[in-house]
C-alpha positions in Angstrom: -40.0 101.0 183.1 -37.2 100.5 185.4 -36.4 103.4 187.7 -33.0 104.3 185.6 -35.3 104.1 182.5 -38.2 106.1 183.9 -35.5 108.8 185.1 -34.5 109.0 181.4 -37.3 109.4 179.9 -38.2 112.6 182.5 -35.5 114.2 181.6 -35.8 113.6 177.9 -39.3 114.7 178.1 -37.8 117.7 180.1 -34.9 118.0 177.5 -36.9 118.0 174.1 -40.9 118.6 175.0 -40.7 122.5 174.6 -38.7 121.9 171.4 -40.9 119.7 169.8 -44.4 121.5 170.9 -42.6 124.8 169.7 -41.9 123.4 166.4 -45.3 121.6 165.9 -46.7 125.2 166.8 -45.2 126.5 163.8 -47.1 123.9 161.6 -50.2 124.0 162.8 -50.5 127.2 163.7 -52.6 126.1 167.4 -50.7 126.2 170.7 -53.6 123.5 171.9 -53.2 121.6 168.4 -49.5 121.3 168.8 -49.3 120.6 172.4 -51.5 117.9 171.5 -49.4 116.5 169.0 -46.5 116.6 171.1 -48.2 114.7 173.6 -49.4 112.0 171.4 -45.6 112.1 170.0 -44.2 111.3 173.6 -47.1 108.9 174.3 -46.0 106.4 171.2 -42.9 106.5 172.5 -43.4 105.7 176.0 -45.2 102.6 174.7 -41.9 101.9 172.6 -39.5 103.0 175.0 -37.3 99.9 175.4 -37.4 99.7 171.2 -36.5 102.5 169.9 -33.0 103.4 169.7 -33.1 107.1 168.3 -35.9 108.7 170.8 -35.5 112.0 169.3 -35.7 111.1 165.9 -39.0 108.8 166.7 -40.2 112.0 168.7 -40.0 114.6 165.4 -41.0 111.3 162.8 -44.7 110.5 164.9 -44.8 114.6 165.5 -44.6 114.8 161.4 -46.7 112.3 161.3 -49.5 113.3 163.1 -49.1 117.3 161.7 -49.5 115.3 158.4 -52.8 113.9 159.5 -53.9 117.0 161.0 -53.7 118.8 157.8 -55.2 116.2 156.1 -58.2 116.2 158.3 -58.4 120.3 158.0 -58.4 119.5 154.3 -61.3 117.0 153.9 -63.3 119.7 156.0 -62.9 122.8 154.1 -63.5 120.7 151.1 -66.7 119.0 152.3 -67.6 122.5 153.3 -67.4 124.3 150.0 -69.4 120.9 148.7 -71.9 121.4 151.0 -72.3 125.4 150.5 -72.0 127.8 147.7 -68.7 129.4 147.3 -70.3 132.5 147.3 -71.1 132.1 151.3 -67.5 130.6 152.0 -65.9 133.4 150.4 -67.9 135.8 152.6 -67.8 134.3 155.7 -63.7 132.8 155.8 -62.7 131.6 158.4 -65.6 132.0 160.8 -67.7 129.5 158.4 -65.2 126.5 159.4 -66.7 126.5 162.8 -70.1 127.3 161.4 -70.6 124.4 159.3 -69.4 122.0 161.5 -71.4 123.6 164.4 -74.2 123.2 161.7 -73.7 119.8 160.0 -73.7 118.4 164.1 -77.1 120.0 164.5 -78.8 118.3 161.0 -81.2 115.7 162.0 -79.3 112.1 162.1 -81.2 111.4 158.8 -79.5 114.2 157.0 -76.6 114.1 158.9 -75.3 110.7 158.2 -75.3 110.9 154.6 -73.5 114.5 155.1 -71.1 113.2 156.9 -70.4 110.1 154.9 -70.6 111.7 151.5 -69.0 114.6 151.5 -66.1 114.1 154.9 -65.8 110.8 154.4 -65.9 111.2 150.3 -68.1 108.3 149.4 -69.8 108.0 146.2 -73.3 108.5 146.7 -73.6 104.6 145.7 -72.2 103.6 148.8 -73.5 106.1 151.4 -76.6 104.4 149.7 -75.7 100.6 150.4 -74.2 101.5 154.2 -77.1 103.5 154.8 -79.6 100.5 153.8 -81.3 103.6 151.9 -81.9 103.7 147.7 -79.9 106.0 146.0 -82.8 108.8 145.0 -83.1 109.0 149.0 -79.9 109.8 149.6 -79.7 111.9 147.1 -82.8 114.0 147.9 -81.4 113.9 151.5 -78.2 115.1 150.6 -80.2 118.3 148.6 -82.1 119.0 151.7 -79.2 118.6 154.2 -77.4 121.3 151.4 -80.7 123.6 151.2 -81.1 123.5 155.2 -77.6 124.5 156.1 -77.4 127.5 152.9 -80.5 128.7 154.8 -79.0 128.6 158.3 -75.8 130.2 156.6 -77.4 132.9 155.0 -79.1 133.4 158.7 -75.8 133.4 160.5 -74.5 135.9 157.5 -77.3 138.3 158.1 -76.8 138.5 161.9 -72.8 139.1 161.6 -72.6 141.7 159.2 
């Protein structure tokens, strides 16, 4: 960036950062999470700087963006959680069980944990955890089962010692 550029783009930053963090704040509902996303916003621009005409308008399009993935990934975890545990233990724990599971799933041995990870965030059929895994399919599905039983158990556990 030339000199005259790199003053503009400090005093956009300057001009529409606060803006843009505030209003990905009230999306996500994280000050780190939107500060983030802002970031990331500014940074895809500063890469396009000499490209893109409307800055503002690229700034609030890659913010919406990237709130959209962001919700998306929150999605695919609270699902693969309620796969992975009763309802009964996701009802009782809320929102401490987000952080739980995950905290959990990280903690399976790799041999449960890939499947985990594969079948139920990444939403494969069980068919191809099987052929990326090199594994046959009653494997995976009998790892799947234990991964499940082994994090109800620790669950139930961490249910016992909070209430």
């Amino acid at each position: 960036m030339t000199r005259s550029q790199d003053s503009a783009a400090s005093e956009l930053f300057a001009a529409l950062y606060p803006r843009l963090a505030g209003w990905c704040r009230r999306l996500v509902d994280d000050d780190g999470t939107a500060h983030e996303i802002a970031s990331e916003a500014f940074t895809r621009l500063w890469a396009r700087w000499t490209k893109v005409e409307e800055p503002r308008g690229f700034l609030y399009v890659t913010a919406a963006n990237l709130v959209r993935d962001h919700w998306r990934k929150l999605e695919r975890e609270r699902r693969a959680m309620r796969r992975a545990t009763s309802e009964e233990v996701v009802k009782l724990q809320g929102e401490r069980a987000d952080s739980s599971v995950r905290l959990l799933v990280q903690s399976l041995p790799e041999r449960l944990r890939t499947p985990v990870l594969l079948y139920y965030y990444a939403d494969l059929p069980v068919r191809e955890v099987s052929a990326l895994m090199g594994r046959n399919e009653g494997t995976v599905k009998a790892d799947l089962h234990a991964a499940r039983e082994l994090l109800r158990s620790k669950l139930g556990g961490h249910l016992d010692q909070t209430r």
